[in-house]
VEXMINU-441687 format. One record per residue: x, y, z of N, C-alpha, C in turn; residue number from 1. Coordinates in Angstrom, 2 decimals, always signed. Each point is the difference from the previous one (the first is absolute). Example, Ala and Ser with C-alpha at 12.3 -4.5 7.8 and 13.67 -1.06 7.14 Angstrom:
BEGIN
      nxx      nyy      nzz     caxx     cayy     cazz      cxx      cyy      czz    k
   +13.19    -5.69    +7.80    -0.89    +1.19    +0.00    +0.90    +1.20    +0.00    1
    -0.35    +1.05    -0.72    +0.82    +1.19    +0.06    -0.77    +1.09    +0.73    2
# end
This chain:
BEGIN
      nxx      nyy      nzz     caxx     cayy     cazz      cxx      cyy      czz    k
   -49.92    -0.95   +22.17    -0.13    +1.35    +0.51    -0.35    -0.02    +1.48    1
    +0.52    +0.91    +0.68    -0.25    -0.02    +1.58    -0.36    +1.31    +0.19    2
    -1.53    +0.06    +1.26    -0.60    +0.56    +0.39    +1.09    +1.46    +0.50    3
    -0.35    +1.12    +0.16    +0.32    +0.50    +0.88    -0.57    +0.59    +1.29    4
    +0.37    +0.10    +0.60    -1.10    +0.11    +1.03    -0.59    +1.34    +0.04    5
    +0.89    +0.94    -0.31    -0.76    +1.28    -0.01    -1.22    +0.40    -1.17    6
    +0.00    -1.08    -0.78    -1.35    +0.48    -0.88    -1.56    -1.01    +0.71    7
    +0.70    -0.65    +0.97    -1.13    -0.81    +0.65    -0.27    +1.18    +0.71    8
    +0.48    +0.45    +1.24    -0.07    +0.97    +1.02    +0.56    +0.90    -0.57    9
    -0.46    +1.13    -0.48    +0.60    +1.32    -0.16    -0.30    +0.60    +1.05   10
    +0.96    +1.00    +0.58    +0.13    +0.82    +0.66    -1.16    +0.94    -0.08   11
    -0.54    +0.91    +1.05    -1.16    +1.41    +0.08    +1.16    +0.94    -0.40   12
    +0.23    +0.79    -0.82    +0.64    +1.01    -0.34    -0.98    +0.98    -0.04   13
    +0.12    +1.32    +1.06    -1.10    +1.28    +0.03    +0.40    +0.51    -1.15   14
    -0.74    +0.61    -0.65    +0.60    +1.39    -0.61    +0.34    +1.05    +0.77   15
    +0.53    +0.88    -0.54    +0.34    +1.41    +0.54    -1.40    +0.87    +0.80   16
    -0.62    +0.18    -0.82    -1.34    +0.19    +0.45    -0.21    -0.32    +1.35   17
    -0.03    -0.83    +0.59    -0.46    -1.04    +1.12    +0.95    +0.66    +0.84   18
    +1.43    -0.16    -0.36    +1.02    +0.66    +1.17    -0.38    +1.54    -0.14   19
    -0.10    +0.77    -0.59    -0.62    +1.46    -0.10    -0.56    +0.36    +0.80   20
    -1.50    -0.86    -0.29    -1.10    +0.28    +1.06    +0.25    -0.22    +1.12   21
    +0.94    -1.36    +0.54    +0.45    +0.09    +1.50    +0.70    +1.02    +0.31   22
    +0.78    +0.80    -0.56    +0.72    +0.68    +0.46    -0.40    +1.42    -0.25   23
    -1.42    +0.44    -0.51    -1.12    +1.04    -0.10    -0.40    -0.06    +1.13   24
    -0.67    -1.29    +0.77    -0.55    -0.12    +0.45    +0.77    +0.12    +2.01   25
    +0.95    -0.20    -0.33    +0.62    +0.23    +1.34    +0.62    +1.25    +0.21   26
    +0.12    +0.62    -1.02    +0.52    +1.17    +0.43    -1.38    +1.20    -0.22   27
    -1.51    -0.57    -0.29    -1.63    +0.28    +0.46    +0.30    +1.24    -1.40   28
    +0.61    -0.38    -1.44    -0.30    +0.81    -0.57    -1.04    -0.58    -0.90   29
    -0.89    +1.23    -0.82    -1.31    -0.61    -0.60    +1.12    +0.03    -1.91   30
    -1.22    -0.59    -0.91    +0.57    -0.22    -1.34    +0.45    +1.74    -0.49   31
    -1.14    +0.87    +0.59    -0.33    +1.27    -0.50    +1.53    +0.53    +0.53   32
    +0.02    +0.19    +1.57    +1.37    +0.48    +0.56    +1.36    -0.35    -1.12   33
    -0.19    -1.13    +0.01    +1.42    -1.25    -0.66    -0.29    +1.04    -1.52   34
    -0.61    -0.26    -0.65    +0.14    +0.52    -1.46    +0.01    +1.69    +0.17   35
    +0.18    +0.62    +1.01    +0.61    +1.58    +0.17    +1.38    -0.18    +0.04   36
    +0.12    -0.74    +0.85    +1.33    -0.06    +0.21    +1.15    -0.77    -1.12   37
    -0.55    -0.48    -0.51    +0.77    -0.55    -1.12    -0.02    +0.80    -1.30   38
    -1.07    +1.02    -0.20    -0.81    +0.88    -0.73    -0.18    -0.95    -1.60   39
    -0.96    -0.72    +0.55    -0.68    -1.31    -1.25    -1.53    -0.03    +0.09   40
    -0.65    +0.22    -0.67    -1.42    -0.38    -0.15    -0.34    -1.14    +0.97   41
    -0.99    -0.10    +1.02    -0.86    -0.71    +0.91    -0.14    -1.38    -0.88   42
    -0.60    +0.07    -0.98    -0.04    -0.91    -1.05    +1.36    -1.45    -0.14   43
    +1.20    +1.01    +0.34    +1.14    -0.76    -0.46    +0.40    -0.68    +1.11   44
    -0.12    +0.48    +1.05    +0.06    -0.31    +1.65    -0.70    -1.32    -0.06   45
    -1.07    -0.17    -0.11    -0.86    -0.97    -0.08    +0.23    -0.86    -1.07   46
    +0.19    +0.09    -0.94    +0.10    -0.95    -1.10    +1.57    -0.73    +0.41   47
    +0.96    +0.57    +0.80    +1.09    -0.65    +0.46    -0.38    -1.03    +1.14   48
    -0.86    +0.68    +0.79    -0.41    -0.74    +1.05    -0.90    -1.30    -0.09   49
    -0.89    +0.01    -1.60    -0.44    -1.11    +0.22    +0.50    -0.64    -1.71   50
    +1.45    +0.11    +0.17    +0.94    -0.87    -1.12    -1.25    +0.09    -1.41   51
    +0.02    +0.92    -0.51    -0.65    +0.38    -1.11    +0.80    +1.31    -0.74   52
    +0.85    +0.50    +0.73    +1.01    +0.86    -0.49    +1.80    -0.47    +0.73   53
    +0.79    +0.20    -1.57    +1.23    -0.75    +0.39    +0.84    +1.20    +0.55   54
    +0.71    -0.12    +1.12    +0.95    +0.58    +0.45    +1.25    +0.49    -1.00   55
    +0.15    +1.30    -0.37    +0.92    +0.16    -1.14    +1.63    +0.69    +0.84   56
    +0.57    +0.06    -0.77    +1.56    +0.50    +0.61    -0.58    +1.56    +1.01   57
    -0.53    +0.57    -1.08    -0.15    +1.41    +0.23    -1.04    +0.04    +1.61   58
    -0.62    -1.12    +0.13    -1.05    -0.56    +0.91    +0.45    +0.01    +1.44   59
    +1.31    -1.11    -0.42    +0.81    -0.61    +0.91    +0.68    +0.95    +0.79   60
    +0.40    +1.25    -0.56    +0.50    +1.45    +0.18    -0.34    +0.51    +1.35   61
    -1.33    +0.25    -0.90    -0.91    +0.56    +1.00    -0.69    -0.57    +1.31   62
    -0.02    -1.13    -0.31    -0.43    -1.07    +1.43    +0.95    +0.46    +1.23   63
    +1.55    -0.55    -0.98    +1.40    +0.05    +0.90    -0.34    +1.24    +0.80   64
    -0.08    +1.09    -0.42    +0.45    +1.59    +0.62    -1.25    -0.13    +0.93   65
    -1.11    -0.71    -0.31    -1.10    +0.45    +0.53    -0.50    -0.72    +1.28   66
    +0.96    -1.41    -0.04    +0.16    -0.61    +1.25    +1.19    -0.16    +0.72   67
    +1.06    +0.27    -0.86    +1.05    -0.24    +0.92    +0.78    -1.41    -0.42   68
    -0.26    -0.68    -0.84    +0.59    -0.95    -0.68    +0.64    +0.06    -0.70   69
    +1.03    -1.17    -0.86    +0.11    +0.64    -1.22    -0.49    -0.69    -1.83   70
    +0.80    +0.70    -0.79    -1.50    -0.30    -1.29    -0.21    -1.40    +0.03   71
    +1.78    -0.57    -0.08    -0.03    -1.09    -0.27    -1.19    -1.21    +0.79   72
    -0.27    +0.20    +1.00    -0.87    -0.84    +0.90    -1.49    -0.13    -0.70   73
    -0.31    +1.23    -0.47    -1.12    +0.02    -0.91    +0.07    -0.88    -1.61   74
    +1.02    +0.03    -0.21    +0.37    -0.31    -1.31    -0.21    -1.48    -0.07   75
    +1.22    -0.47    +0.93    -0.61    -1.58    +0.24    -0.81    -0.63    +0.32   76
    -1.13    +1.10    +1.17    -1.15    -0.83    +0.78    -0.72    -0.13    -1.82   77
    -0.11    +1.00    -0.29    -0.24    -0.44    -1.38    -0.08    -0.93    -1.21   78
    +1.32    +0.05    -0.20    +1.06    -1.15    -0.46    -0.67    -1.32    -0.06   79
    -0.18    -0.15    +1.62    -0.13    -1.38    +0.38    -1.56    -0.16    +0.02   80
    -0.77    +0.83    +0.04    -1.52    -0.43    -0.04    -0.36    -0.02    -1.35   81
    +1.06    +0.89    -0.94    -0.58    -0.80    -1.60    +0.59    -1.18    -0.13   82
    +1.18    -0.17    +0.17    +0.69    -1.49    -0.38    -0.96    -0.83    +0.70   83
    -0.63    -0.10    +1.37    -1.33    -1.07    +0.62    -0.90    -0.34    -1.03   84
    -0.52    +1.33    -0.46    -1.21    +0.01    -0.90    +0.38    -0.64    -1.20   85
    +1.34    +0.01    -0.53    +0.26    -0.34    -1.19    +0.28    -2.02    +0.11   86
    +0.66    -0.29    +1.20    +0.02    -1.36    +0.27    -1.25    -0.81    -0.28   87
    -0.99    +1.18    +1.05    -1.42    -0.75    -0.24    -0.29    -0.16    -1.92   88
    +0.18    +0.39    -0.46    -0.51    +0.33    -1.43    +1.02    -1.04    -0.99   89
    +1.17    +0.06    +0.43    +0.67    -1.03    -0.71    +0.20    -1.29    +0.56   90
    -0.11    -1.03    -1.41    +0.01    -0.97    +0.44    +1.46    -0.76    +0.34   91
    +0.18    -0.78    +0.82    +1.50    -0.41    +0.25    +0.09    -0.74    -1.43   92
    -0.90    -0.72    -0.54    +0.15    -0.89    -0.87    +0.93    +0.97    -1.54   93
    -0.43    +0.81    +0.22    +0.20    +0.91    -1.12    +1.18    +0.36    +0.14   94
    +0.62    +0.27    +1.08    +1.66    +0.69    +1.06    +0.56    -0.76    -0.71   95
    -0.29    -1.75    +0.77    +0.74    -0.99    -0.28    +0.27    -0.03    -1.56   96
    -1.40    -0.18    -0.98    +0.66    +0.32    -1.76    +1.09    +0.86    -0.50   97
    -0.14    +1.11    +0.55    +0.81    +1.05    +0.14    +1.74    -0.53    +0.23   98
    +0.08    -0.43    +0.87    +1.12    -0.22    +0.63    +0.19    -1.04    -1.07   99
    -0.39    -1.18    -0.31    +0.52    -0.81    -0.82    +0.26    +0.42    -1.22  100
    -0.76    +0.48    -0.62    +0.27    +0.40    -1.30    +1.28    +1.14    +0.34  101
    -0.09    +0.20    +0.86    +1.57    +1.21    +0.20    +1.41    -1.23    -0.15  102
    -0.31    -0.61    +0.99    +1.36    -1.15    +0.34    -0.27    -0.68    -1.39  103
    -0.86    -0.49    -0.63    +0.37    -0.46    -1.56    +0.61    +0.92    -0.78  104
    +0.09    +1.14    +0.00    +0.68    +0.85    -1.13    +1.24    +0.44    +0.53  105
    +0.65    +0.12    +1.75    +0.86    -0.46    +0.36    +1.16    -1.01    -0.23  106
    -0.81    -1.10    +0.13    +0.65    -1.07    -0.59    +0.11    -0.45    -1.17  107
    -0.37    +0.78    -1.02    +0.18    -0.25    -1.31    +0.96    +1.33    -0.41  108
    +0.57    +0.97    +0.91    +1.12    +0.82    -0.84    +1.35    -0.57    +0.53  109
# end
């Protein structure tokens, strides 16, 4: 079996959250302002911002219109900060079982 390198060094993948707040933060709006304008509970603003609430389609919507982006950008910053979280959590060793026991039942039809 050979290493890969990306489970030695994984990548910093932000969440959404993190890009949010930069971009709250430069255009000097507060959580309170941001959750008027999106018309979402203060609560939800924040729980996005500190990756404790998941970005949903309907979410992504509203971000888009509300910054000028579009959903999709939300969807993936997404995307990709659960798939991080989920790397961390799985083991390659386990991938690799996975995969073999696939190519054995492969090769046996």
């Amino acid at each position: 079996m050979t290493s890969n390198i990306n489970n030695l060094y994984p990548a910093y993948t932000p969440s959404p959250g993190e890009i949010l707040a930069l971009e709250l933060e430069s255009r000097h709006w507060s959580q309170r302002q941001f959750a008027a304008i999106l018309d979402k509970p203060v609560q939800s603003v924040n729980e996005i911002l500190h990756a404790k609430k998941q970005i949903t389609p309907e979410t992504a919507l509203r971000l888009a219109a509300a910054l000028g982006t579009s959903p999709e950008l939300w969807i993936n910053l997404e995307a990709d900060y659960r798939l991080s979280l989920a790397r961390q959590t799985v083991s390659q060793q386990l991938l690799n079982e996975i995969s073999e026991r696939s190519n054995l039942l492969v090769a046996a039809a």
